[in-house]
N, CA and C atoms of all chains as a GROMACS GRO file, in nm:
protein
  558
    1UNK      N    1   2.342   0.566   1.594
    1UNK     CA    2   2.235   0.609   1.683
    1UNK      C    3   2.294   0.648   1.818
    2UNK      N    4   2.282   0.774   1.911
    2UNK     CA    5   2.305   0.813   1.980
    2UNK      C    6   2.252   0.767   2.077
    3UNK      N    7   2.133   0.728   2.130
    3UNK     CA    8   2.024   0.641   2.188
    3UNK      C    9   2.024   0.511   2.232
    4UNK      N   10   2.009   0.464   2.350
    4UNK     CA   11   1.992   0.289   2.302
    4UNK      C   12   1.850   0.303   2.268
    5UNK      N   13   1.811   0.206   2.205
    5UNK     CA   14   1.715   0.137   2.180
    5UNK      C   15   1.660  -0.023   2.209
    6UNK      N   16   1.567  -0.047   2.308
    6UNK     CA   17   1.527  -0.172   2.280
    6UNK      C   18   1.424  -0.220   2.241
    7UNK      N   19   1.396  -0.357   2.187
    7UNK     CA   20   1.309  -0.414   2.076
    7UNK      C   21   1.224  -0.496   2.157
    8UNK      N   22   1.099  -0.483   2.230
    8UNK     CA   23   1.036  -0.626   2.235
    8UNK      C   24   0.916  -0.674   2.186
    9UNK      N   25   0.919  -0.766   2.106
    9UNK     CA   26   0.807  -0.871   2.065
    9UNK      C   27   0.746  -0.954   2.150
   10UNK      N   28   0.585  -0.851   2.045
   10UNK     CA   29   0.467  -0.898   2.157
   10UNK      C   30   0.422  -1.037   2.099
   11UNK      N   31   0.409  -1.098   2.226
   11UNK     CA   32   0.310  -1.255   2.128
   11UNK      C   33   0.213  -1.302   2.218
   12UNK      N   34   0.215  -1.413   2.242
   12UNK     CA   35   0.056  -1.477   2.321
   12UNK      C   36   0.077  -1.470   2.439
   13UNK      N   37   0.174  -1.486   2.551
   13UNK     CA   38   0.215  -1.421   2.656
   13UNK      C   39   0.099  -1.364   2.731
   14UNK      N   40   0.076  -1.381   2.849
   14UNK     CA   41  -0.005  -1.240   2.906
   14UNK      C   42   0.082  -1.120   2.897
   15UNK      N   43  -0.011  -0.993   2.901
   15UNK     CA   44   0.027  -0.841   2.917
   15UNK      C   45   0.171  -0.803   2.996
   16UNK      N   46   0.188  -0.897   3.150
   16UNK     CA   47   0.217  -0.832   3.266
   16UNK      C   48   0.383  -0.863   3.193
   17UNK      N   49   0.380  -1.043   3.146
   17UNK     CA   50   0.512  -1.030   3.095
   17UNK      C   51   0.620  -0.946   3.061
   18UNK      N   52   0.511  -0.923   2.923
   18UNK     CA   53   0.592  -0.790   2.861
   18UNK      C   54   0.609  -0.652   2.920
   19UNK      N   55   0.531  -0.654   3.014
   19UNK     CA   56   0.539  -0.502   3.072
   19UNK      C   57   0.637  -0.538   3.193
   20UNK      N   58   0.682  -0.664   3.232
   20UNK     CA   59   0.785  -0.665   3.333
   20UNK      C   60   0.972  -0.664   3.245
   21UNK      N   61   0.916  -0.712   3.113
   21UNK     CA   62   1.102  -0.709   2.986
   21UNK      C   63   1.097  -0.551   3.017
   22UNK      N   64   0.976  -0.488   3.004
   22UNK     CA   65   0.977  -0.290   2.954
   22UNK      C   66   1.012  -0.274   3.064
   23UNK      N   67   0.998  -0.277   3.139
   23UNK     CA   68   1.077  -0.235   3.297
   23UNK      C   69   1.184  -0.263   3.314
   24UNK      N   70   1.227  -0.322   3.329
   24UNK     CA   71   1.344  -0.408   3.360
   24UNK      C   72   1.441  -0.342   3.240
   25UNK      N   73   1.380  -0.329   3.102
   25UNK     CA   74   1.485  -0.274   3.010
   25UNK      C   75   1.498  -0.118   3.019
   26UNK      N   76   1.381  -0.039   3.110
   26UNK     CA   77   1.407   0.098   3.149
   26UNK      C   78   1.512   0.101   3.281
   27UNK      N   79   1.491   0.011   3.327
   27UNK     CA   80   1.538   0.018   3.486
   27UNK      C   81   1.698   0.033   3.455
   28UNK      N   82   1.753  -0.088   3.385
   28UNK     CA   83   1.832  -0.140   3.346
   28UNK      C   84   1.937  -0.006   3.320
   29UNK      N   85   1.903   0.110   3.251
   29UNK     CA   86   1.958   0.267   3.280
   29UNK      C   87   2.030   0.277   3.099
   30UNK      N   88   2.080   0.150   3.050
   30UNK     CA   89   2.102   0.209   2.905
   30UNK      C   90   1.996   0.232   2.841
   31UNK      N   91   1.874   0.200   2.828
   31UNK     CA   92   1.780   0.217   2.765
   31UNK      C   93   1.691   0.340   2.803
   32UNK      N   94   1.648   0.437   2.665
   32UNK     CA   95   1.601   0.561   2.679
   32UNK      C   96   1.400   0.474   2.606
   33UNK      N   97   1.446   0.419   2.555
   33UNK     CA   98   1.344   0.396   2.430
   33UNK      C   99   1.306   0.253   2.420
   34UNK      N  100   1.203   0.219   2.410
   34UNK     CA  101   1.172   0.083   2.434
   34UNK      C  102   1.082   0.144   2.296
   35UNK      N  103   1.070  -0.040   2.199
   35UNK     CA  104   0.990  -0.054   2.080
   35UNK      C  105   0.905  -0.121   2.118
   36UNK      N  106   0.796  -0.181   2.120
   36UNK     CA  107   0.671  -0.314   2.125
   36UNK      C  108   0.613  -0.300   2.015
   37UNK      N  109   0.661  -0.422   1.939
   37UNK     CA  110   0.608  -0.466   1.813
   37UNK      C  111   0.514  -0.581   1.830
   38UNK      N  112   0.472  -0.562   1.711
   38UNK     CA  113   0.319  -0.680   1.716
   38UNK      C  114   0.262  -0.726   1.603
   39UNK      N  115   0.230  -0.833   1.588
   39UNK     CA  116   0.134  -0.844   1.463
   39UNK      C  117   0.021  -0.944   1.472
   40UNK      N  118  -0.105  -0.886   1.419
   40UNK     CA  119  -0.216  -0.983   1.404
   40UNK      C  120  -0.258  -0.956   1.550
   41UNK      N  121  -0.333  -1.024   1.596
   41UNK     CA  122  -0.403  -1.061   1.732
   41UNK      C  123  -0.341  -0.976   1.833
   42UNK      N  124  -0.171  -1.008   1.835
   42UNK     CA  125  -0.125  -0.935   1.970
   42UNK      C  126  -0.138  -0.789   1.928
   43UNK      N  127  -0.143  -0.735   1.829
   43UNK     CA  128  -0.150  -0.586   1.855
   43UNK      C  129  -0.219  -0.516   2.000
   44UNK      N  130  -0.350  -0.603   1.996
   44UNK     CA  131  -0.423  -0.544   2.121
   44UNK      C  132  -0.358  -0.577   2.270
   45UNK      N  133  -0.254  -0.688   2.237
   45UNK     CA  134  -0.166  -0.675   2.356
   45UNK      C  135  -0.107  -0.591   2.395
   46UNK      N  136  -0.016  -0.561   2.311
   46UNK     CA  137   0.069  -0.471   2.291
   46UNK      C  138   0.036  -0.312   2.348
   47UNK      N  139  -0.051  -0.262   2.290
   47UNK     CA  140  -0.174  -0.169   2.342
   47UNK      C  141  -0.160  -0.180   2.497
   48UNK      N  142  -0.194  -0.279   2.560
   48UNK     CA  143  -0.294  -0.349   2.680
   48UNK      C  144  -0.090  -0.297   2.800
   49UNK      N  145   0.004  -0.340   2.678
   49UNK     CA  146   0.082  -0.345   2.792
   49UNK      C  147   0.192  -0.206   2.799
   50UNK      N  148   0.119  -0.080   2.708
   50UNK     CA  149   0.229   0.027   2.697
   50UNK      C  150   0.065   0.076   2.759
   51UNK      N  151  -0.016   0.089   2.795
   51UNK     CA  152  -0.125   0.118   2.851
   51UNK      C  153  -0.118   0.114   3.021
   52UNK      N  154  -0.102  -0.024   3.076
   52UNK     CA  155  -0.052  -0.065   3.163
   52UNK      C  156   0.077   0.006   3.251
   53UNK      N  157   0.212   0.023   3.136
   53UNK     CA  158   0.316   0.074   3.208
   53UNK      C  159   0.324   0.217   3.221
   54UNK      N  160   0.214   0.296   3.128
   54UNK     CA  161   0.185   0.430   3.164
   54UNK      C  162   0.096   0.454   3.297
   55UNK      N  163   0.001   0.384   3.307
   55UNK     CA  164  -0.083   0.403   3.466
   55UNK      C  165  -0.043   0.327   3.559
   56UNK      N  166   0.015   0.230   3.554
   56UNK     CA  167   0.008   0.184   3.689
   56UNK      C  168   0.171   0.182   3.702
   57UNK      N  169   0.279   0.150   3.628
   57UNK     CA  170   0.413   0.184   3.636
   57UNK      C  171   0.553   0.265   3.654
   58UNK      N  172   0.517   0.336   3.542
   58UNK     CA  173   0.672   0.405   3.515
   58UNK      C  174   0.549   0.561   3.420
   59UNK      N  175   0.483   0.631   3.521
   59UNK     CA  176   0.433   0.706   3.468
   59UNK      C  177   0.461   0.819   3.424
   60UNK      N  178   0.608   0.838   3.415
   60UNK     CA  179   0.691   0.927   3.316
   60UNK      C  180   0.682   0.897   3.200
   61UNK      N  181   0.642   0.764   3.188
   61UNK     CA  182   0.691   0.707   3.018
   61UNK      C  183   0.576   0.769   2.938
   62UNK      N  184   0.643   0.829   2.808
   62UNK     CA  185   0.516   0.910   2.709
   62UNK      C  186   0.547   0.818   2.590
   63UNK      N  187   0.400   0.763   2.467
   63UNK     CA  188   0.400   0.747   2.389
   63UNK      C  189   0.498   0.848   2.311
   64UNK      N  190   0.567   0.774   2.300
   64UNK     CA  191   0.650   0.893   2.136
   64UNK      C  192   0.595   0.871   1.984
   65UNK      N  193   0.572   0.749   1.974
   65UNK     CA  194   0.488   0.710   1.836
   65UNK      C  195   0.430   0.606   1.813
   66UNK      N  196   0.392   0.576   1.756
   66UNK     CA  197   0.294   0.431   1.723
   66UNK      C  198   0.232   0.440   1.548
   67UNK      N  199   0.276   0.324   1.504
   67UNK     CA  200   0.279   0.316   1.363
   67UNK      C  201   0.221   0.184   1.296
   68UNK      N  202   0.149   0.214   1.204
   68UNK     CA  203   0.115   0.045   1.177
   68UNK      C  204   0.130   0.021   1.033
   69UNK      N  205   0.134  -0.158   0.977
   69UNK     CA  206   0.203  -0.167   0.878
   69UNK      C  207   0.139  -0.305   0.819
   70UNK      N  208   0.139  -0.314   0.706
   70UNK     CA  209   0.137  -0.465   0.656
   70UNK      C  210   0.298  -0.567   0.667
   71UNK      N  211   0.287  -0.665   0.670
   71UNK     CA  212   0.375  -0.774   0.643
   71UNK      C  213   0.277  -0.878   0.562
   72UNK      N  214   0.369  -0.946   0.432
   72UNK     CA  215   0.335  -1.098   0.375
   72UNK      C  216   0.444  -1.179   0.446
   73UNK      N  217   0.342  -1.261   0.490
   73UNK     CA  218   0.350  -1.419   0.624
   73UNK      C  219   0.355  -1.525   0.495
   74UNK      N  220   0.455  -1.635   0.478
   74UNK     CA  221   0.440  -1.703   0.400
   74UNK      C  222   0.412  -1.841   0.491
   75UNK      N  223   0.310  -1.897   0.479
   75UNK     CA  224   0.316  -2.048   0.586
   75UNK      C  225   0.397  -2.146   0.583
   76UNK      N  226   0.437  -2.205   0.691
   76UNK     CA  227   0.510  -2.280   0.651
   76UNK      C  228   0.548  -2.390   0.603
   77UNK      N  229   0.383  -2.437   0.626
   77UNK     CA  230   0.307  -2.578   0.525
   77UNK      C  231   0.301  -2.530   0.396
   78UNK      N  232   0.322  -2.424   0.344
   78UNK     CA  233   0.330  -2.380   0.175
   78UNK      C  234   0.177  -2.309   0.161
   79UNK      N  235   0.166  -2.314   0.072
   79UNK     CA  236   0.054  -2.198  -0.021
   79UNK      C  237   0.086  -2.052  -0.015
   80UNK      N  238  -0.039  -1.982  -0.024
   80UNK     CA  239  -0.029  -1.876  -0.054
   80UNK      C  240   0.009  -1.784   0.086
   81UNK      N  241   0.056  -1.659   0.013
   81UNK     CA  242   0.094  -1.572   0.130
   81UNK      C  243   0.018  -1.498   0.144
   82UNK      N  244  -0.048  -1.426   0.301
   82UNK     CA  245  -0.100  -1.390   0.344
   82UNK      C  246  -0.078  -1.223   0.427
   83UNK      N  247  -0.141  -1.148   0.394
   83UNK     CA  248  -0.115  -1.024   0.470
   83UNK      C  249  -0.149  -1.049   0.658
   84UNK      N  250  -0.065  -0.962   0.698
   84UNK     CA  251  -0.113  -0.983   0.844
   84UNK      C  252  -0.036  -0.783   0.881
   85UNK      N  253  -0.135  -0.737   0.960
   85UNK     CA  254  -0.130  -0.619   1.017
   85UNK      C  255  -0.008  -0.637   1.128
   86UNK      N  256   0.101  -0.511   1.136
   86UNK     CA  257   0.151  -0.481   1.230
   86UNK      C  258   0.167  -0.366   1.264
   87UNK      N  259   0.198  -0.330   1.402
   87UNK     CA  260   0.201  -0.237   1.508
   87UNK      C  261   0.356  -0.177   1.556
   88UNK      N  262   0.376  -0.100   1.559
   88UNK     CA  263   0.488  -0.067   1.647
   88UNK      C  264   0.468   0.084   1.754
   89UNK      N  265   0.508   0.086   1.838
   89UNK     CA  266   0.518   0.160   1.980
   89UNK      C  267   0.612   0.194   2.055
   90UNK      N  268   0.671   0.342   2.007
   90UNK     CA  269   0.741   0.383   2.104
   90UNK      C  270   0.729   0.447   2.206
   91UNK      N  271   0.761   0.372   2.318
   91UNK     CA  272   0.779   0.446   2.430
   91UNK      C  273   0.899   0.503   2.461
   92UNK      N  274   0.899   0.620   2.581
   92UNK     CA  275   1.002   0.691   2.596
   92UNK      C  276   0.981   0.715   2.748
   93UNK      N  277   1.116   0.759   2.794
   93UNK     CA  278   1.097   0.748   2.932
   93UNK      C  279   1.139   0.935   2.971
   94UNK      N  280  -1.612   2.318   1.384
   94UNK     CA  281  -1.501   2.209   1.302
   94UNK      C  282  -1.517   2.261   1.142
   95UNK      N  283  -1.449   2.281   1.073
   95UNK     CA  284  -1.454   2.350   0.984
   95UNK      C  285  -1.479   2.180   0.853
   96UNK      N  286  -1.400   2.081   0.920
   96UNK     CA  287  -1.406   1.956   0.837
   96UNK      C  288  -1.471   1.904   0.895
   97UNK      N  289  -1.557   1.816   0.798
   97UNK     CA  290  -1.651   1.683   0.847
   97UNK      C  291  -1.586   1.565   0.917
   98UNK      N  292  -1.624   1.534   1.006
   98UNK     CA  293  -1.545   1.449   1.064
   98UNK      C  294  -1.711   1.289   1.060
   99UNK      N  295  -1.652   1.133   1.014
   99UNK     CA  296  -1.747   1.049   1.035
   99UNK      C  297  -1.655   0.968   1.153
  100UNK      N  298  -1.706   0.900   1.271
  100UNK     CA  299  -1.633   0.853   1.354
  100UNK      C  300  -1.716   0.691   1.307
  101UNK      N  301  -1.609   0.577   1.264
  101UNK     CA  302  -1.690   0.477   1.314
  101UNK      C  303  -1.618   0.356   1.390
  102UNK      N  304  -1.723   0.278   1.475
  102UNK     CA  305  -1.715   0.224   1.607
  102UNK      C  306  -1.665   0.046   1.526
  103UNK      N  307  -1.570   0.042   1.584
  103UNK     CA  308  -1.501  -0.126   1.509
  103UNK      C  309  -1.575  -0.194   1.657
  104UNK      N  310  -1.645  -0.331   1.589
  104UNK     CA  311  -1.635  -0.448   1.707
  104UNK      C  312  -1.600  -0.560   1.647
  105UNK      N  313  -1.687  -0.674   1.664
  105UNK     CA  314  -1.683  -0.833   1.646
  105UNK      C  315  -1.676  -0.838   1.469
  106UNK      N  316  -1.720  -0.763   1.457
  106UNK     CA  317  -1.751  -0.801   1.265
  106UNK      C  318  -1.651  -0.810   1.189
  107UNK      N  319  -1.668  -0.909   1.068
  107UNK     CA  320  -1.533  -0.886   1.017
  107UNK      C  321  -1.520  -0.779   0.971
  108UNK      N  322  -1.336  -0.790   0.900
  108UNK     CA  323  -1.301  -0.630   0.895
  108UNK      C  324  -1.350  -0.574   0.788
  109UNK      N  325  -1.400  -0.633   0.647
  109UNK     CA  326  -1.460  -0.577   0.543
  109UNK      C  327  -1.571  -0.509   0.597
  110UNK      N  328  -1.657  -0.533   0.688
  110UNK     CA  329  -1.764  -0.443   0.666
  110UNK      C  330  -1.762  -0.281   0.729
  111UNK      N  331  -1.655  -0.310   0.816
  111UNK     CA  332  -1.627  -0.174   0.836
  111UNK      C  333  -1.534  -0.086   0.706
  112UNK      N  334  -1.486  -0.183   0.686
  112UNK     CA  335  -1.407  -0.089   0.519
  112UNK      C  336  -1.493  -0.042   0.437
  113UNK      N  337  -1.605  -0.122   0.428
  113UNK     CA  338  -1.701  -0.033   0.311
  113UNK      C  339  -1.742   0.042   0.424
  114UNK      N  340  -1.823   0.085   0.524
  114UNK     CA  341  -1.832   0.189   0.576
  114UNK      C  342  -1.776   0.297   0.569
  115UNK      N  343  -1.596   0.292   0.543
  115UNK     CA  344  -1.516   0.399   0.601
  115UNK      C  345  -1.521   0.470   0.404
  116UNK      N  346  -1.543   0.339   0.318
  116UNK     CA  347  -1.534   0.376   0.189
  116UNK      C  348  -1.628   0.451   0.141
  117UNK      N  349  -1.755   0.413   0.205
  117UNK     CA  350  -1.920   0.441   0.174
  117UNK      C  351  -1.905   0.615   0.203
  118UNK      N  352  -1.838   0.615   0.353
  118UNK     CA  353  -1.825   0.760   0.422
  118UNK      C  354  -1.721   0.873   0.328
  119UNK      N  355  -1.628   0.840   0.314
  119UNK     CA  356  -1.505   0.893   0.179
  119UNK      C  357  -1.578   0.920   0.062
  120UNK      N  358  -1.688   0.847  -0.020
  120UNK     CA  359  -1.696   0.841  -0.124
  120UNK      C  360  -1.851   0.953  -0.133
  121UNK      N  361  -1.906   0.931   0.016
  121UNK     CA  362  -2.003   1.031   0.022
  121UNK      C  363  -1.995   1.229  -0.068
  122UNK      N  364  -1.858   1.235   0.023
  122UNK     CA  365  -1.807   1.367  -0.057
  122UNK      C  366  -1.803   1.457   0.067
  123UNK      N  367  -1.865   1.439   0.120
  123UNK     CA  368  -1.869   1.532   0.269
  123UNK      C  369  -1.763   1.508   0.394
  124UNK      N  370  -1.699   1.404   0.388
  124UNK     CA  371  -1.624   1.377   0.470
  124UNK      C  372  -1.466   1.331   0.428
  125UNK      N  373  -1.367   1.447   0.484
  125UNK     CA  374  -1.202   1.409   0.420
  125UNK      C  375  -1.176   1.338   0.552
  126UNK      N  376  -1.243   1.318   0.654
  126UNK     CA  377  -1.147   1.240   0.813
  126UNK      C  378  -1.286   1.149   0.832
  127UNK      N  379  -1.163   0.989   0.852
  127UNK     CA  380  -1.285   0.924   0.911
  127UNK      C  381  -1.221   0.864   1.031
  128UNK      N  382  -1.273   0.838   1.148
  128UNK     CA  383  -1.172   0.788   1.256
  128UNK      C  384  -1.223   0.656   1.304
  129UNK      N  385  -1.168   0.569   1.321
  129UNK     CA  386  -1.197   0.479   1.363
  129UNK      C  387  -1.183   0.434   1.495
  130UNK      N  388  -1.255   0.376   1.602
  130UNK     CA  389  -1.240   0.403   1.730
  130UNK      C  390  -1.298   0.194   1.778
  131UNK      N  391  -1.183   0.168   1.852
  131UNK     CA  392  -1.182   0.063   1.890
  131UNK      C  393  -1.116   0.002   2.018
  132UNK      N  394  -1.202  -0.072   2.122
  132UNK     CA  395  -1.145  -0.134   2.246
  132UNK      C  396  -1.100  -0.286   2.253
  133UNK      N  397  -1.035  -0.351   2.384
  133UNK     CA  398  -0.981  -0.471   2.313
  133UNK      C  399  -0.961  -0.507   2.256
  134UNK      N  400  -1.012  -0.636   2.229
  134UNK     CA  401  -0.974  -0.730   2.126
  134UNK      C  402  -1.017  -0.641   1.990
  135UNK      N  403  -1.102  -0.556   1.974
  135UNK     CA  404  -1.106  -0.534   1.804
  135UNK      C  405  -0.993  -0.416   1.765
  136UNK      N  406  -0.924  -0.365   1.880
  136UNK     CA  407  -0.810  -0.251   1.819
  136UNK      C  408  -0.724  -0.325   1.732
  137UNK      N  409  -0.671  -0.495   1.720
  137UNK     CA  410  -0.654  -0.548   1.584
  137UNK      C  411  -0.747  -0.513   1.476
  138UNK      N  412  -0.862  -0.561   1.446
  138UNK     CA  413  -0.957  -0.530   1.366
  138UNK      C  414  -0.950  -0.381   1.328
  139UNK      N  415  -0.926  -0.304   1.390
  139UNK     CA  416  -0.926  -0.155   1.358
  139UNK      C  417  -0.779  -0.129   1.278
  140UNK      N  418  -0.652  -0.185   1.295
  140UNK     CA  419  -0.551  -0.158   1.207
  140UNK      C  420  -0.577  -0.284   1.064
  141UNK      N  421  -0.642  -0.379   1.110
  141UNK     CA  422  -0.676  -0.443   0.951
  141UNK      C  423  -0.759  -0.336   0.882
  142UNK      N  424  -0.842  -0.278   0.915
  142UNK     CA  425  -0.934  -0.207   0.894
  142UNK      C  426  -0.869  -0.102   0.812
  143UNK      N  427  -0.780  -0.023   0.873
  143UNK     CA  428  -0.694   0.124   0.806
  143UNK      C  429  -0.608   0.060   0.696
  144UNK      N  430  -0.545  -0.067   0.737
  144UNK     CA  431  -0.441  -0.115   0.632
  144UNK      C  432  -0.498  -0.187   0.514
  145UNK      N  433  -0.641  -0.249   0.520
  145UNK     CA  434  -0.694  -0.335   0.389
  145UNK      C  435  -0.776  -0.154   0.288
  146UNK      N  436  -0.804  -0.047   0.340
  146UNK     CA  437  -0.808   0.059   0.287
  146UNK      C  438  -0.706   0.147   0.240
  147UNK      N  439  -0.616   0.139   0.293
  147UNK     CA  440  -0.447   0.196   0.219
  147UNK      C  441  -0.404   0.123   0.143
  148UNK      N  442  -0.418   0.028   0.136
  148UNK     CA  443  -0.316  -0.121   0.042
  148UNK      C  444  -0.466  -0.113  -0.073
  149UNK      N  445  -0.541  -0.125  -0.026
  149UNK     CA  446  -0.633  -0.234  -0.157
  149UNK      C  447  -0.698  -0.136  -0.202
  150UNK      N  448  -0.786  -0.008  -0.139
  150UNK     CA  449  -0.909   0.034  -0.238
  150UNK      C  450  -0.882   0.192  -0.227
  151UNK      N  451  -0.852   0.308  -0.150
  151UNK     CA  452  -0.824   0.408  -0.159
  151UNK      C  453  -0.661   0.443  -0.130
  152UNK      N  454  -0.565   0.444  -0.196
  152UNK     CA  455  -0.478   0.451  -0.193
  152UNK      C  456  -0.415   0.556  -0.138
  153UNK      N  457  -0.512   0.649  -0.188
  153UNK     CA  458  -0.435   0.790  -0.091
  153UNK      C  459  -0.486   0.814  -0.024
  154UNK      N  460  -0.542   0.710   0.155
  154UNK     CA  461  -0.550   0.795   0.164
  154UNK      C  462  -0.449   0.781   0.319
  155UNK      N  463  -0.439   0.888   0.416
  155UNK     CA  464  -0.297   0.870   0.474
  155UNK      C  465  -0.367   0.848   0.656
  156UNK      N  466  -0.273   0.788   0.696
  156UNK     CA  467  -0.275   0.794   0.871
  156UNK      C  468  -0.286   0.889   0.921
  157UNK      N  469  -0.330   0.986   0.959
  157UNK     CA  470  -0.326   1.142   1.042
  157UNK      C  471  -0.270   1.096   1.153
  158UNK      N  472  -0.345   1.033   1.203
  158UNK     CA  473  -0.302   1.030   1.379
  158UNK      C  474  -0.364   0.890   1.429
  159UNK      N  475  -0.263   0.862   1.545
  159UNK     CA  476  -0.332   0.714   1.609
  159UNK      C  477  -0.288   0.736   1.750
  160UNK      N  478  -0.426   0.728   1.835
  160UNK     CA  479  -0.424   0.791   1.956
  160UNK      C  480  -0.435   0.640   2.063
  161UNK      N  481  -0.373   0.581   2.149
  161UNK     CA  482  -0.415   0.472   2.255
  161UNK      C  483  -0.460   0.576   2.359
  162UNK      N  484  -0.564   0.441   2.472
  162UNK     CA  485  -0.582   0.521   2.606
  162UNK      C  486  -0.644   0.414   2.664
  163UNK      N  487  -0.721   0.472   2.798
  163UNK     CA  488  -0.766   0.328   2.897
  163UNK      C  489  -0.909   0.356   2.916
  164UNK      N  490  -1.014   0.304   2.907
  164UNK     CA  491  -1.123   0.374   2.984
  164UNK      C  492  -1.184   0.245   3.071
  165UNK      N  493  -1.290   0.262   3.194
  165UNK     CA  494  -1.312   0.208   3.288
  165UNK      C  495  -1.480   0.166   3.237
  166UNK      N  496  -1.482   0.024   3.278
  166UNK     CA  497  -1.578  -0.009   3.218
  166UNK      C  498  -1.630  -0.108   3.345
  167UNK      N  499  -1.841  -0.046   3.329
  167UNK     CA  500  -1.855  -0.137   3.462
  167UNK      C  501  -1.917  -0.254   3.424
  168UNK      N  502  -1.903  -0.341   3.483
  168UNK     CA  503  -2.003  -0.476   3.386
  168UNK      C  504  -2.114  -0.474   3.436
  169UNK      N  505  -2.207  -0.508   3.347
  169UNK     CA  506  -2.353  -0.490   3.358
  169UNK      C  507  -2.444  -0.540   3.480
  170UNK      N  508  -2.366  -0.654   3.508
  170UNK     CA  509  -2.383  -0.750   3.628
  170UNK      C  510  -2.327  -0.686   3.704
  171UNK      N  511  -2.329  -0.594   3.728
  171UNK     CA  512  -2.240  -0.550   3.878
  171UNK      C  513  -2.090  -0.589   3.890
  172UNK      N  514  -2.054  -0.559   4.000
  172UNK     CA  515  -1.888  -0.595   4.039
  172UNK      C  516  -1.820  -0.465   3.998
  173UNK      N  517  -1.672  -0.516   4.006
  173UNK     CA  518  -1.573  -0.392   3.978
  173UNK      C  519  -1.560  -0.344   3.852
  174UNK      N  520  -1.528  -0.234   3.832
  174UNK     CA  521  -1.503  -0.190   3.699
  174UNK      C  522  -1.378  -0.254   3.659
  175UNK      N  523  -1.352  -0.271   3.520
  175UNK     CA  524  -1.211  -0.261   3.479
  175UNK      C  525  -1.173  -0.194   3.367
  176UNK      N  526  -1.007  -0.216   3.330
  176UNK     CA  527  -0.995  -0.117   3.236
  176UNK      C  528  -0.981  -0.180   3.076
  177UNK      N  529  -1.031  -0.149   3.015
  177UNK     CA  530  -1.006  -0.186   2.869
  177UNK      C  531  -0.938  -0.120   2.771
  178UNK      N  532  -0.847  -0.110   2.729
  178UNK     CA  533  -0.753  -0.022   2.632
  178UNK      C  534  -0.835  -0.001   2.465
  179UNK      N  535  -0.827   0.120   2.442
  179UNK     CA  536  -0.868   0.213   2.348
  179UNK      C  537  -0.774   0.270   2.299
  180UNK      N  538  -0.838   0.256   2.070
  180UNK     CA  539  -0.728   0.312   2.027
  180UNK      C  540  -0.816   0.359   1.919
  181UNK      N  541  -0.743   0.542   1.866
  181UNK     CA  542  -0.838   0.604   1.761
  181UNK      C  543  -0.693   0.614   1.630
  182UNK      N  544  -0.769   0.604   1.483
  182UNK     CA  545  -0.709   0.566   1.429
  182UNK      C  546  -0.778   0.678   1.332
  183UNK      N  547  -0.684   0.822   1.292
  183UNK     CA  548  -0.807   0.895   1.231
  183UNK      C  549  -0.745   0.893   1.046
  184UNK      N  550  -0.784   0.843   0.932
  184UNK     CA  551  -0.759   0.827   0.818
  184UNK      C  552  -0.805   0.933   0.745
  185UNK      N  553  -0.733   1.016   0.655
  185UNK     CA  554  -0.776   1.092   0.602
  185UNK      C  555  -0.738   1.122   0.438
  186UNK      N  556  -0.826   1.190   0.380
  186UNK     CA  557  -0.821   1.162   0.247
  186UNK      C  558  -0.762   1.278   0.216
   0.00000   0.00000   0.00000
């Protein structure tokens, strides 16, 4: 890959968190491309914080893609496995 | 618009009942795009929504496009507006 790329996972966190790693990993100057992945619940985080770093931040940054997906979650108390929705989001600077 | 387009609105409900909606709308015959349009907390609900219809009951049919954005919302009670993140999710057969 010619590109850096970086990866961050969204979770229960408030929004601002993650939108201060996405900064900091644009600022930072190797990074062209930031990912925000998500699953279940945080998706709408996730959303909330590439939303965020387009208006009030780094308003060069353009959605490049956004994709969504199943994963099977196996618990870790046992039984059955469970589907859970995920998200991914690229931004670009 | 040369294609039928059905738009429907995801909230609080679980996600099956919008799946038979989007199925009810597909199976009508009049409509190859159905989009699904969802704020906060239910833009999860809206990718369970596209993914329990790709995986489980219409198989073909594909993601076209998935659009985020922000819109300004005033509360009913008065006070400041704020912003709530919006995401369209258009499925097509």
């Amino acid at each position: 890959m010619s590109e850096e790329q970086d990866v961050i996972y969204i979770g229960n966190k408030p929004p601002m968190n993650y939108v201060m790693a996405v900064i900091t990993g644009f600022n930072m100057g190797t990074t062209t491309e930031v990912i925000l992945k998500a699953r279940g619940r945080a998706i709408s985080t996730a959303v909330d914080v590439a939303e965020i770093i387009r208006n009030r931040f780094l308003k060069d940054t353009k959605v490049h893609a956004i994709s969504i997906g199943t994963e099977q979650i196996t618990p870790k108390e046992g039984g059955n496995p469970r589907n859970v929705s995920t998200m991914e989001i690229t931004l670009k600077k």
